[in-house]
N, C-alpha and C positions, 0 to 999 in steps of 0.2 A: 419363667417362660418354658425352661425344659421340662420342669415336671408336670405341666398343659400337657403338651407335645408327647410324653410318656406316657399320661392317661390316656389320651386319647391314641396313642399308639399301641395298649393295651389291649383295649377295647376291637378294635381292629385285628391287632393278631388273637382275639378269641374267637371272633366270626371268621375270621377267615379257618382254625382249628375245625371248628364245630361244624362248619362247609365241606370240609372234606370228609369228615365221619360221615355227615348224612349221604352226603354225592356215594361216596363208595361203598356206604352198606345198602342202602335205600334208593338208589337212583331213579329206578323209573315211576315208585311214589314221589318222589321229590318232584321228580321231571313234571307228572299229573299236577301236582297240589301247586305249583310255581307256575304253569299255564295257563290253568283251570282259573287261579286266582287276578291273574291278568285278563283274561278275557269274561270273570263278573265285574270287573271296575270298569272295562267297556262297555259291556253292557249295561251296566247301572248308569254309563256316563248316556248312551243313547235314549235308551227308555227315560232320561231325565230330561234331553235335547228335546225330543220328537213331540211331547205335549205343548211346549214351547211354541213352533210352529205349527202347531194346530189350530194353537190360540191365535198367533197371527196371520192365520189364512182366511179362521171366522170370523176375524174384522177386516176382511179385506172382499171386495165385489168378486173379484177374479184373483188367478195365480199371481202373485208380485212379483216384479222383475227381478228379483234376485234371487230366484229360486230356477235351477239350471233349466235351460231352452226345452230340455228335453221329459220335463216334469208337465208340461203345458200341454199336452197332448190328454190328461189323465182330467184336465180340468177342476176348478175348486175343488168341488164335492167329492169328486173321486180321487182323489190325492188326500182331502180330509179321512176318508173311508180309511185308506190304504197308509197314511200317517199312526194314526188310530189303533190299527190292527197292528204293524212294527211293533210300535210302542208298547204292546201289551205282551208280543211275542219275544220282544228283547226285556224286557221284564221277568217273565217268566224264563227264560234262558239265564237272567243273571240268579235267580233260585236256584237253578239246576245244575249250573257251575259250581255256587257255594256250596250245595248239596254233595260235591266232586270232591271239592275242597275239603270239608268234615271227613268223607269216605278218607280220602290219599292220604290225612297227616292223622286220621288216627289209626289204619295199619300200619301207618311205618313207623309210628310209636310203639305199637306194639313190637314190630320185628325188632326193634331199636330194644327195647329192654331187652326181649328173648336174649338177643346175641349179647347183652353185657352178663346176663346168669348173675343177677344180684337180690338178694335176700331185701324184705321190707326194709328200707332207711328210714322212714319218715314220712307222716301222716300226709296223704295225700297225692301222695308222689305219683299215680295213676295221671292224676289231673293236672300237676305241676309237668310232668314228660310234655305230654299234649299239649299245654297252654305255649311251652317254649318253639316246641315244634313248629307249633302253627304262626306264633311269632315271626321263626326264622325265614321260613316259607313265606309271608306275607314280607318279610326284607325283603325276599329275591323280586318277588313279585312286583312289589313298589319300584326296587331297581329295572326291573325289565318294562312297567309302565311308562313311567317317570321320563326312559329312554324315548318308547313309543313314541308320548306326548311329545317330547321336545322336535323329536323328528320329523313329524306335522304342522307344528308349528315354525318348523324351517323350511319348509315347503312352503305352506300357506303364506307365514307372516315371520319373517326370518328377524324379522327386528325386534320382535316379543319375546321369539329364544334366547337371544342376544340378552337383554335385557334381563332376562330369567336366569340366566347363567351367571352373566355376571354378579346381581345380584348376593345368589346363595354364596360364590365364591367371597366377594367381601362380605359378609356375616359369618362364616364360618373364620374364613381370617381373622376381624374384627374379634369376634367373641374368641377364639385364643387368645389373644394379645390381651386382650383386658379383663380374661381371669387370670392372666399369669400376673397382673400386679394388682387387681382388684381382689381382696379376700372374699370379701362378702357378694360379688358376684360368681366368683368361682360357687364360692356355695349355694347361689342361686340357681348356678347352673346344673348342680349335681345333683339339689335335692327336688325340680320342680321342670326337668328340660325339658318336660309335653308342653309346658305352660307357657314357658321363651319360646321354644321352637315355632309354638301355635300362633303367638304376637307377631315373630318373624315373618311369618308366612304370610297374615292378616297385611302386614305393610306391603311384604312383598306385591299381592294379589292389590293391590292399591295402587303401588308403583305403576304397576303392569298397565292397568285401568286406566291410569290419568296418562299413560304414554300414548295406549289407544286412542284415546278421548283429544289429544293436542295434535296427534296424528289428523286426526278426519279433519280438527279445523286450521289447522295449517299448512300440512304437507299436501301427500299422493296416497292417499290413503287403498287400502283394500275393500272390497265389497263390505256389504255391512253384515253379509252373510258369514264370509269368512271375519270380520269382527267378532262375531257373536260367536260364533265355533273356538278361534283365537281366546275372547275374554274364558269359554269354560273349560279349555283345558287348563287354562294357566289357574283356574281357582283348584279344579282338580291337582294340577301339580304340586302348586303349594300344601296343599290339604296332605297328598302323601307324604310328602317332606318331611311333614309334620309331626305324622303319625309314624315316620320312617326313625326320627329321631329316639320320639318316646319309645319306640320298639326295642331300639338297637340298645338303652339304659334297660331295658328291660330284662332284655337277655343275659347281659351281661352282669348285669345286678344279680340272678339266681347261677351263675356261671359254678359256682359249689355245687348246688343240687343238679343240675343237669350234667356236669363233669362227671357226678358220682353216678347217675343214671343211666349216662349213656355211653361210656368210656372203658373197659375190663378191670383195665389196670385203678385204678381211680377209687378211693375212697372218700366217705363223706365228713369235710372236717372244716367248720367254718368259723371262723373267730367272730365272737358275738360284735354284736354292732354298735353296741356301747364300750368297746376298748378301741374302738379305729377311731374316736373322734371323740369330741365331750372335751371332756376333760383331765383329758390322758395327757395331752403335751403340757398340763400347766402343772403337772407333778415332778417334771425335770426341774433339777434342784435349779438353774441358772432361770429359767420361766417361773418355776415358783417363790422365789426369791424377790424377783420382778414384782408381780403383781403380788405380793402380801406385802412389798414395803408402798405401794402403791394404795394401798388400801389403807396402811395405816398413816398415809400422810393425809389423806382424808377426813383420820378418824380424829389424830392426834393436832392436824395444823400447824407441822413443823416436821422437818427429817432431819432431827436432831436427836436421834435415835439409833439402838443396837438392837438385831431382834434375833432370835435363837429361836429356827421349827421344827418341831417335833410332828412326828406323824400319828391322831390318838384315833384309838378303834371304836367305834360306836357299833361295828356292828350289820349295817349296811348296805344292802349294794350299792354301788355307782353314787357312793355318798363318801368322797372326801374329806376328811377333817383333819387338821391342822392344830395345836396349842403354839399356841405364840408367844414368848418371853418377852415382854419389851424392856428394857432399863433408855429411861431417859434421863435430864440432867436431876429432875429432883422428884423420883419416881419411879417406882416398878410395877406394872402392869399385865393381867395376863389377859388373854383370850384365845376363844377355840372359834376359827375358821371352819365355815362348810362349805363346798364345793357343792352344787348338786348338777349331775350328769344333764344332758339334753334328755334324758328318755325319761329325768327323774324333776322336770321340769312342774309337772303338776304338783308332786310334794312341796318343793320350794315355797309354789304359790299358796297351798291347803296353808303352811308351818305360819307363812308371811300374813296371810288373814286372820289368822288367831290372834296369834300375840301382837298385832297392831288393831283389833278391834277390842280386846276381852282384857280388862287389866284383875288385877290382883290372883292373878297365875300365878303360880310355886315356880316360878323357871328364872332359869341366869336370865341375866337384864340383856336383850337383844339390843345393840348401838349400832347397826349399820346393816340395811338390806342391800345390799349392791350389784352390779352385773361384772363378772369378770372373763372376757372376750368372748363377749352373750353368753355365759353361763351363769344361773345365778348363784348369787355367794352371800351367804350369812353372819355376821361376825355377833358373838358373845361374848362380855366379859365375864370372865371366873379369878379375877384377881380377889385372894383374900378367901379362895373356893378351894376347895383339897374334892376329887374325884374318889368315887366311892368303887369298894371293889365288886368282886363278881358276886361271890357270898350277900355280900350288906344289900348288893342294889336286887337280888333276887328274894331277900328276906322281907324286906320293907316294900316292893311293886305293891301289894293287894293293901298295904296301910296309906300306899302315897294314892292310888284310886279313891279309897276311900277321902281321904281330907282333899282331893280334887273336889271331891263331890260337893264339900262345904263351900263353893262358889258359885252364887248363880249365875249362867251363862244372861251374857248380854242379849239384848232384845233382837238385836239385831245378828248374830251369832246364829241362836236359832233361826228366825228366817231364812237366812244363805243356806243351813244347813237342809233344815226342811223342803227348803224347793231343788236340791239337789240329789238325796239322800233318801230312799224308804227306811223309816223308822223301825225301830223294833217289831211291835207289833203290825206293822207293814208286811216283816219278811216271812212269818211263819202263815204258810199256806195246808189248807188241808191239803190239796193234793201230793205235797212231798212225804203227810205223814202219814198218808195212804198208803204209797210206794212203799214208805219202809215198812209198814202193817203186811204188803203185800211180800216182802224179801223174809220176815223174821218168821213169819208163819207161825209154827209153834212154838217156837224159839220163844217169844212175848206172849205177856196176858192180853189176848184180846180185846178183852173187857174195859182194860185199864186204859186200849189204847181208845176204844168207842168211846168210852165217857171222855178223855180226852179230847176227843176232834168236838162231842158234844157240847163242849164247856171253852170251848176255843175262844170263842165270840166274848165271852164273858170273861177270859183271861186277857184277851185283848184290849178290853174296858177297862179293864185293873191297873193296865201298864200303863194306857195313854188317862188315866186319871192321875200315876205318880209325876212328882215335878223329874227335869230335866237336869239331866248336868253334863256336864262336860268331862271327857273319857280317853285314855290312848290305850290303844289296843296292845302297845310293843314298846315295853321299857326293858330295853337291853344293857346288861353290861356294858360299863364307858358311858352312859348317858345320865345318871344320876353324880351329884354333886352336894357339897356339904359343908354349911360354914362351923365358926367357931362353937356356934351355941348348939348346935346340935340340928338345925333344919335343914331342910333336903330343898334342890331343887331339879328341874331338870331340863336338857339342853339339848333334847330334841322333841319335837309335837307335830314330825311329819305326818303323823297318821291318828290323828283326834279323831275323836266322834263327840256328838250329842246323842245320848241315851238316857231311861230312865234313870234312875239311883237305884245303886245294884249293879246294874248290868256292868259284865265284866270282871267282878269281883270271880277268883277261883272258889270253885267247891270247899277244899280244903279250910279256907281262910272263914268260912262261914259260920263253923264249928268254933274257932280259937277267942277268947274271953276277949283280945282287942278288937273284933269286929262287932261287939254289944256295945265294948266303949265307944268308937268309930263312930258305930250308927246314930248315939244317942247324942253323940257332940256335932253331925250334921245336923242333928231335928233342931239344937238348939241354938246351932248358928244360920240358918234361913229361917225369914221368916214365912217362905213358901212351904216347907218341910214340916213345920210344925205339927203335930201329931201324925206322922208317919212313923209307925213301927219299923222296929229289928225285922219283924215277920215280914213286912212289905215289900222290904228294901231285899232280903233271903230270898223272896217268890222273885224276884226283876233278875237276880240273879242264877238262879235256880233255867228261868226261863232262858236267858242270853246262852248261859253255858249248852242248855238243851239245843237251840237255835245252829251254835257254833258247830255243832255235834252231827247234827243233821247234816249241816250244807257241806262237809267233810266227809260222809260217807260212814259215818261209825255207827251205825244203828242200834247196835247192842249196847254203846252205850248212852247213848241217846234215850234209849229205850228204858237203862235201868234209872232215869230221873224222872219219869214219869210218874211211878205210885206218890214219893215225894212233891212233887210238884202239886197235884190233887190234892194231897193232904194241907199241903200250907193253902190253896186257894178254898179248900173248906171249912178250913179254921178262920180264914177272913171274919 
């Protein structure tokens, strides 16, 4: 409950901070862009009113009685006329506000940086000042409407205010109290509050409705004119609420960059947003401890067990690993736990689709995909595995692609991968190799790069003629492994691909006498591959490497695999 009460007291004393910077450097924009924007939500609320009674004056013979005494004089038509015209003019008044609006909050954006004298921070920070500003502004604004409305509606219809009030007050109470012991609403609330607030509101403007509505048929009801006025402020009200909430997360969510923008003293210093959450608290040894013996009563079906954790580097970001010692009564067992981050959520799923669709992978044997307190967790065993070093797992990457490659991917493998992924000869576009034709200038043989883009289409056919196999882009130190007889395996596949054969393999490796062996013990273990040369498999890789080169910026050398690349596609 106190640490609700503390966010949410947070949050507060940053609007109220960030209120007095604007009020006292910018006042009399503030003052414009906070009036302006109160009086287009009026006007947007009349010009929305007025065609309303237009329509029910045109289905009506004459003035209807509830339309005030002194409207009767102007007659149907001429009240239509004169409805009409309002309507069009309070319309156009609500553009000419907003138009107020853009003017007031993007000078005083401007004066607002001027007086902080701060040097670029960060891309886009022009547009991030402004977005916040006008944010703020559109609080005050909300606040000053929000008042308006209820004000009217205590006049009008004092029992609809009532009811509006009370309402938000229990929701706002309500939703404290039960993220202070609900976890998973607290989290709902923090990551999604446009979306509750908007629900809130919805019921609210419901509540309000059906009070209306049991009003006329049971009590003393009010005209039906103030009805009708009554029912639209109160959707209007809820509606700002709304928007008042998502605003107020808004702000406070970029409260780093705006602090650093608009503040002298203040620099820009934000701790990324994968160490505030994820899976940061479940590394505290007394939390981590918890759920890996939690996991392994899962795995094992008994807590009749000792386990010993080590913390092992793969490498990583926001990708936890764990070796795990178990000694049970007649047994020793290892494995390597993965944590993967909330932001690292999609690897998880890529790693989880592979090796539960694609068997006879080279990888430690996966026993258990699980979620641990909604993050997802991987466990491998490597009992009877020794971890290879930095050296060994860097020497062997281009021989362990290559014996990948002697697997064909599942049928279904490819499809998922296909409909989400452009393939190789997908990615290389003429127009990028224009660009770099255009940057190297003399630098490149012209020539070499024309018959290039010429021969594109036909390089293209080459690739998607060779078979497919299955690829990882990023075998790091820590993730290779190795049993007694000498075979590798590996224990992590968050970042597979399907590509031709070839692709991936480095330059270097291309040249060295085990990539002839390699290639020739793929042709002869598929029987898709068969008759696919050394030469083939050189062009797929040849091409990948160029690809990679490109989408990085390196054009020179990019460029120097070009004459090569022509020459194996002419030797075809």
């Amino acid at each position: 409950m106190k640490s609700t009460f503390y966010s949410v007291g947070r949050a507060l004393r940053w609007s109220v901070t960030l209120s007095r910077k604007f009020i006292f450097v910018v006042p009399w924009f503030t003052l414009l862009a906070v009036v302006s924007s109160i009086f287009t939500q009026f006007f947007m609320l009349a010009g929305f009113l007025l065609p309303l009674k237009v329509i029910l004056l045109l289905g009506s013979e004459s003035v209807p009685g509830y339309f005030p005494s002194s409207f009767q004089v102007f007659g149907r038509d001429g009240l239509v006329l004169i409805l009409s015209l309002a309507s069009v003019c309070f319309y156009l008044a609500h553009l000419l506000t907003g138009k107020i609006v853009d003017f007031a909050s993007d000078r005083a954006c401007k004066t607002l940086l001027g007086r902080s004298k701060k040097l670029a921070i960060f891309e886009n920070q022009q547009e991030i000042a402004s977005k916040g500003y006008a944010r703020y502004s559109q609080n005050l604004a909300t606040i000053g409407f929000v008042s308006l409305c209820l004000l009217v509606l205590a006049w009008l219809y004092y029992e609809v205010a009532i009811v509006i009030v009370a309402y938000v007050m229990l929701c706002v109470i309500l939703s404290c109290v039960v993220s202070a012991f609900s976890n998973s609403f607290y989290h709902k609330l923090s990551s999604d509050l446009g979306a509750v607030s908007k629900l809130l509101g919805s019921c609210g403007f419901l509540l309000s409705f059906s009070y209306i509505v049991l009003d006329h048929l049971l009590g003393a009801p009010s005209g039906i004119l103030v009805s009708v006025v009554a029912l639209l402020l109160t959707r209007q009200t809820f509606g700002r609420l709304a928007g008042f909430a998502k605003d107020i997360q808004g702000v406070y969510e970029q409260r780093a960059q705006l602090r650093a923008l608009f503040f002298h003293g203040h620099t820009f210093s934000q701790e990324p947003a994968s160490r505030s959450k994820g899976i940061w608290h479940l590394v505290d040894p007394i939390a981590r401890d918890a759920w890996v013996e939690k996991v392994l009563v899962d795995i094992l079906d008994t807590d009749a067990f000792k386990a010993e954790i080590e913390w092992l580097d793969i490498g990583l970001p926001d990708i936890i690993c764990f070796h795990v010692d178990v000694t049970a009564e007649d047994a020793r067992l290892q494995y390597v736990m993965k944590l993967f981050n909330n932001n690292r959520s999609a690897w998880a799923k890529h790693e989880a689709t592979l090796l539960s669709s694609q068997s006879s992978l080279p990888t430690v044997p996966l026993v258990k995909l699980s979620l641990v307190e909604g993050v997802h967790c991987h466990v491998f065993e490597v009992t009877g595995l020794k971890q290879c070093g930095k050296k060994e797992t860097i020497k062997l990457s281009d021989s362990f692609r290559m014996m990948l490659m002697s697997t064909k991917p599942d049928p279904s493998i490819i499809s998922l991968y296909e409909r989400s992924h452009p393939m190789l000869w997908q990615r290389i576009e003429n127009q990028s190799i224009i660009h770099m034709r255009y940057l190297l200038d003399k630098l490149a043989n012209q020539e070499d790069i024309d018959c290039f883009l010429f021969k594109l289409n036909d390089m293209k056919e080459k690739l998607r003629c060779l078979p497919l196999a299955i690829n990882t882009t990023d075998i790091k130190p820590g993730m290779m492994w190795k049993n007694a007889c000498g075979e590798h395996f590996l224990v992590n596949w968050t970042k597979w691909v399907v590509e031709p054969i070839g692709a991936k393999i480095s330059i270097p490796f291309l040249s060295e006498s085990d990539f002839f062996d390699s290639a020739k013990d793929v042709s002869s273990k598929r029987l898709d591959a068969k008759g696919v040369e050394p030469e083939q498999i050189k062009f797929s890789a040849l091409i990948s490497e160029f690809e990679t080169r490109l989408q990085r910026g390196r054009y020179i050398e990019a460029d120097a695999l070009i004459s090569e690349i022509l020459l194996h596609l002419n030797d075809d």
